[in-house]
N, C-alpha and C positions, 0 to 999 in steps of 0.2 A: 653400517656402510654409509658415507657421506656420501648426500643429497647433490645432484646434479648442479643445483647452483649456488651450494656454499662451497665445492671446486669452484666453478666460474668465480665467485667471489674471492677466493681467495688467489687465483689469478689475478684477478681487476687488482686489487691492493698491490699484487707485489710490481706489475708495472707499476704502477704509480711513484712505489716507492723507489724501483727501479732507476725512476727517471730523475730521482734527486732533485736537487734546486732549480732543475732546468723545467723539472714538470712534465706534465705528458695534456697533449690535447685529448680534451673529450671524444673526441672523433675519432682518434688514435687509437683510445683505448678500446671502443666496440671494432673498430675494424681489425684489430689484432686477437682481441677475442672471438671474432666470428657472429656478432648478435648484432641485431638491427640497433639504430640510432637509435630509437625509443627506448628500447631494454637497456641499452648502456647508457644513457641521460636518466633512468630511474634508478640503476644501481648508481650509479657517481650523486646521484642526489637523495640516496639513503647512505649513502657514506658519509656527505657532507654532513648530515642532521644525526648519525651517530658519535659526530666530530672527529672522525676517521681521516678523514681527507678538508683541504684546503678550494672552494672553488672560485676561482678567479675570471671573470666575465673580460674578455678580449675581441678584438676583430682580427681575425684570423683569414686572408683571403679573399677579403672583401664581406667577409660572413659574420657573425657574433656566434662564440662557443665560448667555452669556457676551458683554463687552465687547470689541470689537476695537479695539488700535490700533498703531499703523506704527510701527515702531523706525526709519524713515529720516525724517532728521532733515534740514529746510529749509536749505542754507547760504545765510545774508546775509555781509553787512559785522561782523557781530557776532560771529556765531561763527568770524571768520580773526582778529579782532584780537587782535592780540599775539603771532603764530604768528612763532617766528622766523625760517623759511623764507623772509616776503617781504622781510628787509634780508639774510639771509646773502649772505656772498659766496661760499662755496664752493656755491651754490647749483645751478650749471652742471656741478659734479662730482656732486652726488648723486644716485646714481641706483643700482638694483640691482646687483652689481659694478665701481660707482664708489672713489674713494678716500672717500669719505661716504658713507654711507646711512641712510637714514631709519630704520633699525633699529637703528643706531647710534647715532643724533647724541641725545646729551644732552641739548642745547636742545631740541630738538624732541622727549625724552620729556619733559622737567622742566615745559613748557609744556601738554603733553595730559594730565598726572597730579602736579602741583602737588608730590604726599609728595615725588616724586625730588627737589625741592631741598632739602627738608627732610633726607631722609636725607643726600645728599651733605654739606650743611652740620655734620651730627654727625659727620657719619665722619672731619671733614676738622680738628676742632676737639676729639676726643678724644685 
């Protein structure tokens, strides 16, 4: 049975992530959870150092709090395209101790962080 405040935690996240690009106040989030400002400024600030959450220091009110928002990111149709993975054909072998792995395959870094083909392409043409 899950612990009382990895429920509460997993509440706290999904506002957050609820709130999209727009964010959710710190303040927002304990009072909608029901836990004092203390409890909610210690859970938003073990989220932030899990890299969980985003937090953004504002004046809000005349006050300084900070802005919440979710580092997990929506996957559509948008964010796969172009992903070499779904035409590869060694796709069947990649896997953690496969003859491919995703920590490997060049395509599949050159496509998540664009520089790699840049670099390959100098390194290849010096």
């Amino acid at each position: 049975m899950p612990k009382k405040t990895d429920i509460l935690e997993q509440k706290a996240l999904k506002l957050i992530y609820d709130a999209a690009e727009s964010g959710l106040l710190q303040s927002e989030l304990w009072k909608n959870l029901g836990v004092s400002s203390r409890e909610g400024s210690r859970m938003a600030k073990k989220f932030e150092e899990k890299d969980r959450i985003v937090r953004d220091k504002i004046l809000s009110g005349g006050r300084w709090t900070y802005r919440l928002y979710s580092k997990k990111v929506l996957v559509t149709l948008d964010t796969v395209e172009g992903c070499p993975c779904l035409i590869c054909r060694e796709v069947d072998k990649c896997f953690s101790g496969g003859t491919v792995t995703p920590n490997t395959c060049l395509k599949l870094s050159a496509w998540i962080d664009p520089r790699i083909e840049i670099i390959e392409q100098t390194e290849t043409t010096s």
